[in-house]
N, C-alpha and C positions, 0 to 999 in steps of 0.2 A: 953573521949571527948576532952580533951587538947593534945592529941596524935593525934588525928583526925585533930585537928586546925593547931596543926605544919606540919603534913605531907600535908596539905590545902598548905599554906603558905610557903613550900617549893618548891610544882609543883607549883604554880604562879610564884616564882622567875625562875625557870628553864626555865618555859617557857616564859619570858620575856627576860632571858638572849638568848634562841634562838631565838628570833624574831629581838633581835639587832644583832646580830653575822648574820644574815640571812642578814642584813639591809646591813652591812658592808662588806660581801662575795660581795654584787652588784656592791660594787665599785671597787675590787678587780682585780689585771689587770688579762686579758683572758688568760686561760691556751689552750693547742691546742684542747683540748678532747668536750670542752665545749664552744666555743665560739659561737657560734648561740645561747645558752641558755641564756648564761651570758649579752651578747648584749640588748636582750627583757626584760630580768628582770630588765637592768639599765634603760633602756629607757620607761620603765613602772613606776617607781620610778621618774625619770623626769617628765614625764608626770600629773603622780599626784599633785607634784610639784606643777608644772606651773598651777594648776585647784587652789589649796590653796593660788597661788601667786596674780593669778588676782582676785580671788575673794576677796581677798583684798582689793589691790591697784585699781583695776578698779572704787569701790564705793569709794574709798577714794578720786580719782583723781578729780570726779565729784563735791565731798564735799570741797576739798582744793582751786582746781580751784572757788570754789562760796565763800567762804569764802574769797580771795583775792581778787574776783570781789566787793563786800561791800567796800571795800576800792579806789578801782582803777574804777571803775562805773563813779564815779563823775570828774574826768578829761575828761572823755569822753565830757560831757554835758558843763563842764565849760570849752573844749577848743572851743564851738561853743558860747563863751560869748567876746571873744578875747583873747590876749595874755598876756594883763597885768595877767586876774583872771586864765588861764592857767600854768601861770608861777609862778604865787604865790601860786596855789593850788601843783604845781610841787617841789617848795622848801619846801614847809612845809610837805607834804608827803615824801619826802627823810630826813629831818629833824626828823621826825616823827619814821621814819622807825628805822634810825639810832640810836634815844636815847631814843627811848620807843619799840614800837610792836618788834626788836630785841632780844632787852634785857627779854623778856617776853617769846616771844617766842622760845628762847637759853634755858631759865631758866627751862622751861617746858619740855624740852627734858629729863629731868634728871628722869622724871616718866618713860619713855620707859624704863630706866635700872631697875628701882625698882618695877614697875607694871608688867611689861616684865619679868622677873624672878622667881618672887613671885607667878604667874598666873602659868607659868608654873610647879612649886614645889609644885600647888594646898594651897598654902596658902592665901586663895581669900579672907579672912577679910582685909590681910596689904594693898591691892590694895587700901578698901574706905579710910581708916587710912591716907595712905600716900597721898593722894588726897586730902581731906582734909588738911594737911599740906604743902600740896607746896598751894593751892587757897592760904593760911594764909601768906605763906613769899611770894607771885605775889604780892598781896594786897599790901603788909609793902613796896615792889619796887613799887608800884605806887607813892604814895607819894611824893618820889622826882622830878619822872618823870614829874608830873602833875604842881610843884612851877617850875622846869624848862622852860614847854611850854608858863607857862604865860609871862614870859617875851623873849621869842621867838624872837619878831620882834627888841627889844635892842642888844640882842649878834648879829644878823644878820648883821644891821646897823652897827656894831663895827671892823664886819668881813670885809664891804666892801661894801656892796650888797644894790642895788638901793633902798632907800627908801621905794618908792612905792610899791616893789616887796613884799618887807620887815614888811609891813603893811599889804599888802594881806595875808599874809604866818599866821604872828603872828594872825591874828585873825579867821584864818581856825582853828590854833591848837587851841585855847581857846575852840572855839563850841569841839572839837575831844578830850576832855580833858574826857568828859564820857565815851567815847569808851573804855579807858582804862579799866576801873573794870569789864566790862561784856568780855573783848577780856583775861584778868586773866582768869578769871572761865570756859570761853570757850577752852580753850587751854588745861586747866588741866583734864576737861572731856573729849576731844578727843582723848588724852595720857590716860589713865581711860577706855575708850571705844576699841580704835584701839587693846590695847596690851590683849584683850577679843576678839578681830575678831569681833567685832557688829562696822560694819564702816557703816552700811543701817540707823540705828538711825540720824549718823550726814550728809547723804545725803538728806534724807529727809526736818529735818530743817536746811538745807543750802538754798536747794532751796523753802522754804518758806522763807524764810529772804530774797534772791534776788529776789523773787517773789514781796516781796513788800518792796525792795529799790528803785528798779527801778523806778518804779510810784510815789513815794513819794520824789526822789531824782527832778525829773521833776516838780512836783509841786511846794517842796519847790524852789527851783532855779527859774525858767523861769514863776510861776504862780507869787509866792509872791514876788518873786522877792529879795530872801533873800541873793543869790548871794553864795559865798563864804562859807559864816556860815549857809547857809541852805544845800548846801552839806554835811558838817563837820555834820551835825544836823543829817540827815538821814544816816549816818554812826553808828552814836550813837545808835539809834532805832532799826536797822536792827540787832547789836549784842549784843543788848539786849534780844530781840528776840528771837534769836537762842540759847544763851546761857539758859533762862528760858527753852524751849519746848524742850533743852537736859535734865534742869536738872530734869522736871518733865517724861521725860521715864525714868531717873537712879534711880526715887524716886517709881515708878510704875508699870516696867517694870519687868516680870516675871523671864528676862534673865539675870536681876541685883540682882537674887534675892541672890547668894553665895557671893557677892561682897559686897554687899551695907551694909552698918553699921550704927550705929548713932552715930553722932559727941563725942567724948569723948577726958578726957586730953594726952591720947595717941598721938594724932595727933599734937599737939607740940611738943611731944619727937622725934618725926620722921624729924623735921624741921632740928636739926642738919647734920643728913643723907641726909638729901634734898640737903641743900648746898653745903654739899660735892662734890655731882655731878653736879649740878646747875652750878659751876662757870667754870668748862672745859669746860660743853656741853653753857654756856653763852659766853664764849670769842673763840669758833670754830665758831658761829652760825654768832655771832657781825661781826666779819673775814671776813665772806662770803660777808653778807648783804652791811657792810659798803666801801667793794670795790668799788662796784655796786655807793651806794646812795653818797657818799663823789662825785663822777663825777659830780652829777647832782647839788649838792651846788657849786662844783671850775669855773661851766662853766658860773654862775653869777656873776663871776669876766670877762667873755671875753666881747670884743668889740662887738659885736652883739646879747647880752644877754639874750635878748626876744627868737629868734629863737633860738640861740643855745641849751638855758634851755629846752623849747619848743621841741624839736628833739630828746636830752637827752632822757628828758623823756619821750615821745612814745618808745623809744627803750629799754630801763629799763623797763617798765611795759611788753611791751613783754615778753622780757627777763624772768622776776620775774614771769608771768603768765606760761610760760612753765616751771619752774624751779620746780613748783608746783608740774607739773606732775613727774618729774623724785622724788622729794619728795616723792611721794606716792606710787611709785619702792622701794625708801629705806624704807618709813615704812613699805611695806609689808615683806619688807626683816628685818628687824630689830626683827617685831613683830613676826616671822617665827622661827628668829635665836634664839631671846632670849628665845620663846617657849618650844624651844628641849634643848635650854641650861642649862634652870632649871627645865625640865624633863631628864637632864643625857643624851643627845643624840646628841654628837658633829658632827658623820656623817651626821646626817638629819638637821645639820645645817651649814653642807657647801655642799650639794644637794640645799638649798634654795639659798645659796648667788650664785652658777655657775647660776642656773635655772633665778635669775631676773637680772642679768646682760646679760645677752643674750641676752633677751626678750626686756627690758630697750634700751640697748645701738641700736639695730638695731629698734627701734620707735623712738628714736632720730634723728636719719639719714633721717630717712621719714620727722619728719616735719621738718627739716631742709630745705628738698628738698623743698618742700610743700609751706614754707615759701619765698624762690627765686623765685620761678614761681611766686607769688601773689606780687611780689615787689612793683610793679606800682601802684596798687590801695590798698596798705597798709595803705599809710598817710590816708586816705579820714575817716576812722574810728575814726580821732582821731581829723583832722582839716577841715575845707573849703579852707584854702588859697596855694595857691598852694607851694610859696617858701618852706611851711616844709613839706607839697607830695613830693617834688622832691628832698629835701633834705633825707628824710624817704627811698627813692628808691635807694640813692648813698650808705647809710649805711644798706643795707640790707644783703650784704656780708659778712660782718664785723659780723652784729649780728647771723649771721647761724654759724660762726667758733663759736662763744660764748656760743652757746647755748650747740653745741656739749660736748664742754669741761664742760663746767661748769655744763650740766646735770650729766654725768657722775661722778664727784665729789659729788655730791648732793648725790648719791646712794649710793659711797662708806664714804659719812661723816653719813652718817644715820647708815649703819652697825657700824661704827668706833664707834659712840655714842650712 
């Protein structure tokens, strides 16, 4: 019988080793004898590819994009309140970005290497393990995060920045001080989910969350007339939300069933490995973000502060809203690579990174294009008055080189981390 089991166990390995050596031949440059064979069989391998790559990234781009709409939804509504509550919803959200939702979501990157690995080597308990251990060290960085925003509208004042502006901002972050612990939990099950390929889970409650931000982002604002703090308020709500209706599929769901574990002191032992990655994939992530958000606090130092802050920021959330999508090129390339990588399979994971770079970089170009035809009537989405329309129109050029670039990085910092 154990004669049987080992000559079992030895045609499995043979035949595993020829289906990689098979995998490898495709990529192999063309000899004369075989070059039409050799052609179809790589282009058949691409092909499949690019079927694992959008299925992906396709559902994620929809879930990323709604998730960053939760936050950037309410500029919309408060720049038809004026420019003052515009421009304080504008500093406090770059403020915001920069010394909280960053740093969280840098820190959270660090699951894609450890969940991403581990899934692939089929050791599906360390996924819940380690999951549970970064939600614990998000939590422990809230904390500071949250004594810093309260006094917001003082460092502001110190910095320079008008009063008034300074006052709107500081008390946007106060209400947006809850967001933090559900946008923790929500981050780490998406990293938890993605690097599993179940990215249809967090499309669905994404867009149940925007489903009813929207409505309740208008009520609170322009019914009750909470202004500012009732924006910040329905931000809270919406990823609450989503983060709960994630975490009851991962507590229910049939396809959580090799993954999902119950809490034990394991998952503190895993925090020290957490951090390990946590602080590279936090200070690449910070890099990125705070190039971007630092503009939009220096330009409430310039002499026409309103509109300039104001302009900034329409063009940043653009920005940030597409960046979204080439994000979710790199998770699919990330969640792709690390796949094969801790299944022993380096070729099939540089077939993923040729395959979403191709695909990636030439949909960048489109909406770049996409975005210069639509110049003219860009601002209207975001103001009524015309000075920042026409202002919106002159920097539309400026933001399509940007987006170029900066998506493209976005792809290759996702492989990178």
């Amino acid at each position: 019988m154990l004669s049987k089991i080992s000559r079992f166990r030895k045609y499995k390995g043979v035949v595993l080793q020829e289906k990689r050596e098979s995998m490898e031949e495709a990529l192999l440059p063309e000899n004369d004898k075989e070059t039409g064979s050799t052609k179809v069989a790589t282009w058949k391998i691409y092909v499949e590819e690019l079927k694992r790559v959008n299925g992906i990234a396709l559902p994620m781009m929809v879930a990323a994009v709604g998730q960053y709409l939760l936050r950037v939804s309410p500029i919309f509504m408060l720049g038809h309140l004026g420019q003052l509550q515009l421009s304080g919803a504008s500093i406090a959200t770059s403020f915001s970005n920069v010394t909280g939702f960053s740093v969280l979501f840098g820190m959270s990157g660090a699951l894609e290497t450890l969940c991403g690995q581990a899934f692939g080597a089929e050791q599906y308990q360390r996924l819940g393990t380690y999951t549970y251990g970064a939600i614990i060290c998000l939590f422990i960085v809230c904390i500071p995060i949250s004594l810093l925003w309260m006094f917001t509208d003082k460092l502001l004042i110190l910095t320079g920045q008008d009063p008034a502006i300074a006052t709107e901002a500081g008390k946007y972050l106060i209400w947006l001080i809850p967001t933090l612990f559900p946008y923790a939990i929500l981050q780490s099950l998406v990293r938890f989910l993605q690097t599993q390929s179940l990215v249809f889970p967090m499309l669905l409650s994404t867009v149940a969350s925007v489903s009813l931000q929207l409505p309740l982002c208008w009520v609170l604002v322009f019914k009750l007339k909470l202004g500012n703090a009732g924006a910040a308020l329905s931000i809270g709500i919406s990823y609450w939300l989503n983060a709960i209706l994630l975490v009851l599929y991962v507590k229910y769901s049939s396809s959580c069933r090799k993954t999902r574990v119950p809490f034990s002191m394991d998952a503190l032992q895993t925090m020290g490995g957490f951090f390990r990655f946590a602080i590279p994939s936090t200070v690449m992530t910070c890099l990125e973000w705070w190039a971007y958000e630092l503009v939009v606090l220096l330009s409430g130092l310039s002499p026409n502060l309103k509109l300039e802050t104001s302009v900034l920021s329409i063009c940043l959330t653009i920005t940030s809203l597409h960046y979204l999508i080439a994000y979710s090129f790199g998770v699919a390339a990330s969640t792709r690579i690390l796949n094969e990588l801790g299944a022993g399979n380096p070729v099939a994971a540089r077939i993923a990174l040729c395959t979403v770079l191709l695909e990636s970089v030439s949909k960048f170009f489109l909406a770049s294009i996409t975005l210069f035809l639509c110049r003219s009537i860009l601002g209207y989405a975001f103001s009524d008055e015309k000075e920042v329309i026409n202002y919106v129109k002159h920097m539309t050029s400026l933001l399509c080189m940007s987006i170029i670039m900066d998506s493209t990085q976005a792809v290759l910092s996702a492989v990178a981390r």
